[in-house]
Residue frames as qw, qx, qy, qz and C-alpha x, y, z in Angstrom:
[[0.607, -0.328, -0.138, -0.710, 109.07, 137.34, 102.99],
 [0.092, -0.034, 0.976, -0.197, 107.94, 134.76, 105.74],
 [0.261, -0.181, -0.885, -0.340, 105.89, 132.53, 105.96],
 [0.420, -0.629, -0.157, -0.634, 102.36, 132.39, 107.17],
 [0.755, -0.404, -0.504, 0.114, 103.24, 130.12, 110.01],
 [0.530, -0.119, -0.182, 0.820, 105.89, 132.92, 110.91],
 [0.010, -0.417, -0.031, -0.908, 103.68, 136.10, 111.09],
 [0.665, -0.555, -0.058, -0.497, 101.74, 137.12, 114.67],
 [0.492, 0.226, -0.709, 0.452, 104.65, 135.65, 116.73],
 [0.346, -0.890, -0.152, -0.254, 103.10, 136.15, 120.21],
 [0.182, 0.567, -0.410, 0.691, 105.71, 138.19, 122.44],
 [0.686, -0.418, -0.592, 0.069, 105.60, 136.05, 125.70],
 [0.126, -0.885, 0.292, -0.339, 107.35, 139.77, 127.25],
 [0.830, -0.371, 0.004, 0.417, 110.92, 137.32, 128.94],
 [0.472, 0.829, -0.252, 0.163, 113.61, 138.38, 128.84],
 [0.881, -0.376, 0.138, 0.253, 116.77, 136.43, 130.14],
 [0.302, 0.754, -0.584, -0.009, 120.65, 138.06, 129.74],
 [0.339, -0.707, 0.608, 0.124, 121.48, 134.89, 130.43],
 [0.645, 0.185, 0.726, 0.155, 120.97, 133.13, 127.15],
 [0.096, -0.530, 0.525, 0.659, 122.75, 133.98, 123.92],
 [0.832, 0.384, 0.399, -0.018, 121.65, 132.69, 120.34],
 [0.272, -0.508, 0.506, 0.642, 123.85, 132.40, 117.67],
 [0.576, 0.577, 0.494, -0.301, 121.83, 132.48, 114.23],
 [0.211, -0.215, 0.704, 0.643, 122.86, 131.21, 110.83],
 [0.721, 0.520, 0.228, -0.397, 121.04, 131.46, 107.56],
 [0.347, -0.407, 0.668, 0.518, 123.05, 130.30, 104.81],
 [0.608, 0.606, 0.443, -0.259, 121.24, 130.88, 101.32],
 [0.549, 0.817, -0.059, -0.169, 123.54, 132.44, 98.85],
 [0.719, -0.294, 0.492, 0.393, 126.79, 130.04, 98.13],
 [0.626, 0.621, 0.296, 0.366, 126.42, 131.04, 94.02],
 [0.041, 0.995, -0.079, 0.036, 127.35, 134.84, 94.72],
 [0.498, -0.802, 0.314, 0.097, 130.54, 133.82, 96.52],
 [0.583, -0.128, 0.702, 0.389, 131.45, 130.92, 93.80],
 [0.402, 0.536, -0.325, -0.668, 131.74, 131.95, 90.24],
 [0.324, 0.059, -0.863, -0.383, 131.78, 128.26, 88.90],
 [0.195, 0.336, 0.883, -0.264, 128.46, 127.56, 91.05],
 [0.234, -0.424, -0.554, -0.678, 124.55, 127.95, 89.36],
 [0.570, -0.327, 0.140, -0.740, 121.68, 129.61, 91.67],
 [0.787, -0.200, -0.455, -0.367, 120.35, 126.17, 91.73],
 [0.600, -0.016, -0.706, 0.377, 122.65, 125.15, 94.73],
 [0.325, -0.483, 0.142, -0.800, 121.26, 128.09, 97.07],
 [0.244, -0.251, -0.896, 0.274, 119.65, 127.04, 99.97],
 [0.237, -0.420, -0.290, -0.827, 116.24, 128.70, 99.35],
 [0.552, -0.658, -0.285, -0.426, 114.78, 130.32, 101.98],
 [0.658, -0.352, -0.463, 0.479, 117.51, 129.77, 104.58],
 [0.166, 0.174, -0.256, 0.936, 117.97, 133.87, 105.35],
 [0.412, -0.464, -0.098, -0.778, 114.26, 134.18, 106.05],
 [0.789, -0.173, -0.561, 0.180, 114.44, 130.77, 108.20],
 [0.590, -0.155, -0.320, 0.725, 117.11, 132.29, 110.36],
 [0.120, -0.320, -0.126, -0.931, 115.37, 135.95, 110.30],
 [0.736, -0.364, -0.245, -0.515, 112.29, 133.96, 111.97],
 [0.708, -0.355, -0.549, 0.267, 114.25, 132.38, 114.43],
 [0.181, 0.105, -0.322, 0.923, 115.95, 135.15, 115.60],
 [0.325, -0.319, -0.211, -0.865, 112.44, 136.54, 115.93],
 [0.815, -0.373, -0.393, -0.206, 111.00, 133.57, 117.85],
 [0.456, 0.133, -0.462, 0.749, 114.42, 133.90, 119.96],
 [0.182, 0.141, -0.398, 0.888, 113.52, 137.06, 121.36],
 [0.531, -0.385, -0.163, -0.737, 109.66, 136.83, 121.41],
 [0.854, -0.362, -0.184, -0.325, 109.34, 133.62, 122.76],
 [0.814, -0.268, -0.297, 0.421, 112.67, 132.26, 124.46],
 [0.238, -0.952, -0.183, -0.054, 113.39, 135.53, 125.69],
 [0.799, 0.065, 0.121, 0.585, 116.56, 135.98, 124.33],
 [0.108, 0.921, 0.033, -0.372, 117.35, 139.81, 124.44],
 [0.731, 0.677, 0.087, 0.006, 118.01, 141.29, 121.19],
 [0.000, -0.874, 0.485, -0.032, 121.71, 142.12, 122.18],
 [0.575, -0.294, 0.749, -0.146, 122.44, 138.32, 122.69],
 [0.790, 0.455, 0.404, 0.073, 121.83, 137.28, 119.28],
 [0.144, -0.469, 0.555, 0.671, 124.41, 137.24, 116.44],
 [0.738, 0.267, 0.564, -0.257, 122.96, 136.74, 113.03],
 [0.304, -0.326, 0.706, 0.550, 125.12, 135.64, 110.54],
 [0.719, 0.614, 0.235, -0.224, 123.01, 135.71, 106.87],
 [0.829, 0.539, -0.122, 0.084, 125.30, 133.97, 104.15],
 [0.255, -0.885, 0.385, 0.065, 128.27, 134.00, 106.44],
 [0.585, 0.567, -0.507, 0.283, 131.79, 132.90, 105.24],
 [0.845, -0.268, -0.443, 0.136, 134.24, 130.49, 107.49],
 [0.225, 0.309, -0.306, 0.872, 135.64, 133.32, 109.11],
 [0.380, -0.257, 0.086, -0.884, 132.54, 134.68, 110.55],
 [0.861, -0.304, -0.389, -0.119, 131.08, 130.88, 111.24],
 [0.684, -0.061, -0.447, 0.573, 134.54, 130.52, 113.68],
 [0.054, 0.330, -0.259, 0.906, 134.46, 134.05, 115.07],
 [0.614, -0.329, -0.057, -0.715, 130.80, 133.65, 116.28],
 [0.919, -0.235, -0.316, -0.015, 131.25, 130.17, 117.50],
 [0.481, 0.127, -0.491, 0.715, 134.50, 131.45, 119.66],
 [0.284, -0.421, 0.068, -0.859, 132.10, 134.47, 121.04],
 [0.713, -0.419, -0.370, -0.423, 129.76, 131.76, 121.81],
 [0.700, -0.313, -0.441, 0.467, 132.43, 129.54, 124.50],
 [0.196, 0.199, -0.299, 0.912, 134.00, 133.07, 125.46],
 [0.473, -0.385, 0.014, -0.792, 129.91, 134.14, 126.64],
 [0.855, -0.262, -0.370, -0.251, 129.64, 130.82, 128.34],
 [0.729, -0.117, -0.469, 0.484, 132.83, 130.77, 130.00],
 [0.026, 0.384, -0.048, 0.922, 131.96, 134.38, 131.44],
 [0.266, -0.520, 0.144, -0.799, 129.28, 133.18, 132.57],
 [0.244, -0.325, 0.815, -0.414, 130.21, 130.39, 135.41],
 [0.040, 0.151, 0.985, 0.076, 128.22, 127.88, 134.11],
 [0.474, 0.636, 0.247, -0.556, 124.25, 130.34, 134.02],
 [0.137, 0.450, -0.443, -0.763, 124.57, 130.42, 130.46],
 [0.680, 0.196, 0.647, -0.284, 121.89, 129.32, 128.06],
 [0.068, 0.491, -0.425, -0.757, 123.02, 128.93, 124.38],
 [0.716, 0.384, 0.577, -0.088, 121.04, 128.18, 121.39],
 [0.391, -0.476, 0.570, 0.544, 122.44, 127.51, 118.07],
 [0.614, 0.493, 0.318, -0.528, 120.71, 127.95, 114.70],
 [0.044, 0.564, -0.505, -0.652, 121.68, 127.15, 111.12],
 [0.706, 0.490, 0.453, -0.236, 120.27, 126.93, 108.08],
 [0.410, 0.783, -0.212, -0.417, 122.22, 125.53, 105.01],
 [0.786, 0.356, -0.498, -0.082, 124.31, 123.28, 103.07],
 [0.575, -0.608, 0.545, -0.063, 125.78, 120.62, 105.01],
 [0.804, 0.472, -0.334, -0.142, 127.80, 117.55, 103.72],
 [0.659, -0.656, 0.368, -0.010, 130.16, 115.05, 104.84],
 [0.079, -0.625, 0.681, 0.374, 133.43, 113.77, 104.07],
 [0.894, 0.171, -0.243, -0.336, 133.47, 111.03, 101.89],
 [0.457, 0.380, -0.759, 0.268, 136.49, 109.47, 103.51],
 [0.030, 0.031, -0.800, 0.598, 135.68, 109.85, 107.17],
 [0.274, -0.555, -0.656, -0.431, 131.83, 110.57, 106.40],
 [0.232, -0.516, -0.450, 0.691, 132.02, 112.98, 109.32],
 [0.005, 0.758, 0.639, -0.131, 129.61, 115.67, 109.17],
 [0.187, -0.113, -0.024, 0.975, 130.35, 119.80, 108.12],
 [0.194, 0.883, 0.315, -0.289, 128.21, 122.64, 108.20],
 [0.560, 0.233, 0.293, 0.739, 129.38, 124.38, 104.61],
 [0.105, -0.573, -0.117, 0.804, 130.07, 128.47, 105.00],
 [0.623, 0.762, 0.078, -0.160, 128.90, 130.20, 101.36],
 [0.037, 0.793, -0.566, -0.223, 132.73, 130.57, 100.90],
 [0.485, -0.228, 0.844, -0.019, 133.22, 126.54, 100.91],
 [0.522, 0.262, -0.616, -0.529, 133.11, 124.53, 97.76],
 [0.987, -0.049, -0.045, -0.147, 131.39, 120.86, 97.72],
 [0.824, 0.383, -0.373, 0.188, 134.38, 119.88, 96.27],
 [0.117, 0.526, -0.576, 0.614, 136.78, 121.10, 99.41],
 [0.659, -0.547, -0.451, -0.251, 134.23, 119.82, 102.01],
 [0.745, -0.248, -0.250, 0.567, 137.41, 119.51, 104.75],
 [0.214, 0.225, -0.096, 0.946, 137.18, 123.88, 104.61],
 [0.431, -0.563, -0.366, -0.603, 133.88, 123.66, 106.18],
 [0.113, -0.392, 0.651, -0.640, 133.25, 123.18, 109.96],
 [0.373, -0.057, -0.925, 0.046, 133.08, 120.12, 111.16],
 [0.574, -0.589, -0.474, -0.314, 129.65, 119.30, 112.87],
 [0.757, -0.390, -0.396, 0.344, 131.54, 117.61, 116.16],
 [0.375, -0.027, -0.173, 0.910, 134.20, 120.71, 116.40],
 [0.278, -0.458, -0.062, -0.842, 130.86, 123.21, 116.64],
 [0.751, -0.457, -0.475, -0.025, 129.69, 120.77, 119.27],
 [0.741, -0.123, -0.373, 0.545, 132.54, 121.12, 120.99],
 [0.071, 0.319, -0.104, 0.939, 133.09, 124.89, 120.92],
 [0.486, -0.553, -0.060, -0.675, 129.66, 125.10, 122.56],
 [0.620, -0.715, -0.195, -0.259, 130.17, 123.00, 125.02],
 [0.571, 0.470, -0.322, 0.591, 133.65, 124.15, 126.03],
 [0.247, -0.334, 0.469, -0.780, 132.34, 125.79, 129.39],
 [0.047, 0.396, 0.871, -0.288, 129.66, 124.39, 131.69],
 [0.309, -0.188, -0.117, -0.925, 126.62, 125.59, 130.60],
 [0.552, 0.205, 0.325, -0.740, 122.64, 125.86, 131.91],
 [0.674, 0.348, 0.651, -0.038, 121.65, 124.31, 128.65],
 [0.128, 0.351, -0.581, -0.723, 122.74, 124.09, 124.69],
 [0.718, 0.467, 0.441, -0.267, 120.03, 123.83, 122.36],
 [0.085, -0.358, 0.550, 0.750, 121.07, 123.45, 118.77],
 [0.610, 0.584, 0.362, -0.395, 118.74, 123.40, 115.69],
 [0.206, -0.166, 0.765, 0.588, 120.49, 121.69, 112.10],
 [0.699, 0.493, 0.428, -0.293, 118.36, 122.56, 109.18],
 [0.182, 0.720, -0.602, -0.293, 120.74, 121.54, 106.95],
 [0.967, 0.110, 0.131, -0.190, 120.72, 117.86, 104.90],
 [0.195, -0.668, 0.700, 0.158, 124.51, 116.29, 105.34],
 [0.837, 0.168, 0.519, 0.036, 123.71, 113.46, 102.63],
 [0.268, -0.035, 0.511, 0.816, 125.04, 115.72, 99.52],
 [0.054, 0.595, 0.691, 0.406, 121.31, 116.26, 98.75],
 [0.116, -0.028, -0.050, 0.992, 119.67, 119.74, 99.46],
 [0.282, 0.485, 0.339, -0.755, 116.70, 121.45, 99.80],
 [0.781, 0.558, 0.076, -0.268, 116.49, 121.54, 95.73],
 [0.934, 0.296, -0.168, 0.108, 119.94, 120.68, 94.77],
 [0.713, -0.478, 0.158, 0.488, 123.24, 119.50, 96.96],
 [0.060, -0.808, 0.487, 0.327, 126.48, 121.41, 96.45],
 [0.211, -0.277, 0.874, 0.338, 127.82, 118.18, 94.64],
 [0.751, 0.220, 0.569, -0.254, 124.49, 116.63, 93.50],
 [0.428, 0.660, -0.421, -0.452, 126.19, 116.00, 90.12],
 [0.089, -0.415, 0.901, -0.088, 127.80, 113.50, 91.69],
 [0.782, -0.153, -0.356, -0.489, 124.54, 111.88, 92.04],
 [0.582, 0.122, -0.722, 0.354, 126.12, 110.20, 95.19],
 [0.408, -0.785, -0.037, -0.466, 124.48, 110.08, 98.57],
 [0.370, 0.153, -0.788, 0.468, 126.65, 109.09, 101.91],
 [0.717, -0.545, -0.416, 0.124, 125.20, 107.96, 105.18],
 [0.129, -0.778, 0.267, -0.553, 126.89, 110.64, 107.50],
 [0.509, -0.132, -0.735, 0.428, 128.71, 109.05, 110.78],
 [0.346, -0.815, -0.286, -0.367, 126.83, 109.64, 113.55],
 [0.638, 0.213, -0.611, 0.416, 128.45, 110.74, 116.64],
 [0.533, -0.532, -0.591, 0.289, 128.26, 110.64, 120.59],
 [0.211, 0.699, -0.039, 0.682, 127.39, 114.07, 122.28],
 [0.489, -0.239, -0.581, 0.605, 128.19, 115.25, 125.52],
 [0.026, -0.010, -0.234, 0.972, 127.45, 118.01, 128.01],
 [0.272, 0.442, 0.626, -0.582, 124.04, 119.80, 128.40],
 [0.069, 0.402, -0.453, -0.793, 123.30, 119.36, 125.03],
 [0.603, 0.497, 0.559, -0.277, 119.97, 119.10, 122.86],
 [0.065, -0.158, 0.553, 0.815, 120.07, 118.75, 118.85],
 [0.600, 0.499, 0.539, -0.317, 117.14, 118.95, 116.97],
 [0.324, -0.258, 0.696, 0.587, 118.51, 117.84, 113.63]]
């Protein structure tokens, strides 16, 4: 279900082919891990991402063929979609507008304290099988583009919506922040 703030979208009638969206929800990590409990879910991230995709195409006039939306995707499908994304930017000669969505566990290393977005397939405990914040930076801005928006609802301390992949640990880290380049907006 969404929410009320998400129902009556108005439909601003754009439509631009040259801006792509790539749209993550990440909500069910228990299904994929037999030694995880529900409690690590990230409730509510498939309808999140369901309601952007929706605000995509109503209001940034993203046509619906230009959106991938990945709902609990695995690190296969996080890398495939983020290759699509440079391959639609470098197609198109620098016009290209991409926006990037994702809702779900993040978490950083504890060694380097660099920064991952975690697929449902990806244990806390592996963090270093997830995909590194900086290396999704990069991928998007691998071409010249128009403009990369990106949107991170996703909490890279170990903590979580209701509870982090690790929060046994009862350990929070300070994430490294780091310097971005290109035409590139985060809203984090």
């Amino acid at each position: 279900h969404k929410s009320d703030v998400d129902n009556d979208i108005p439909d601003l009638g754009l439509s631009n082919q040259n801006r792509f969206a790539l749209i993550i929800g990440n909500e069910d990590y228990a299904s994929q891990q037999s030694e995880l409990a529900s409690e690590v879910n990230v409730d509510f991230a498939r309808n999140d991402a369901s309601a952007f995709e929706e605000y995509a195409i109503k209001i940034l006039g993203i046509p619906k063929e230009n959106i991938t939306l990945l709902l609990d995707a695995t690190t296969g499908k996080m890398k495939q979609s983020l290759d699509k994304m440079s391959l639609l930017a470098k197609n198109s000669y620098g016009n290209a507008e991409l926006f990037f969505y994702y809702a779900g566990h993040g978490l950083p290393d504890e060694i380097s304290k660099e920064p991952y977005l975690i697929p449902v397939d990806v244990s806390g405990s592996n963090v270093t099988d997830g995909i590194k914040l900086m290396d999704v930076y990069s991928k998007l801005t691998e071409y010249p583009c128009k403009r990369i928006t990106v949107f991170l609802d996703a909490c890279f301390s170990g903590g979580a919506r209701t509870q982090g992949l690790i929060a046994a640990r009862g350990v929070k880290i300070k994430p490294k922040a780091n310097v971005l380049k290109g035409n590139l907006v985060v809203f984090s």
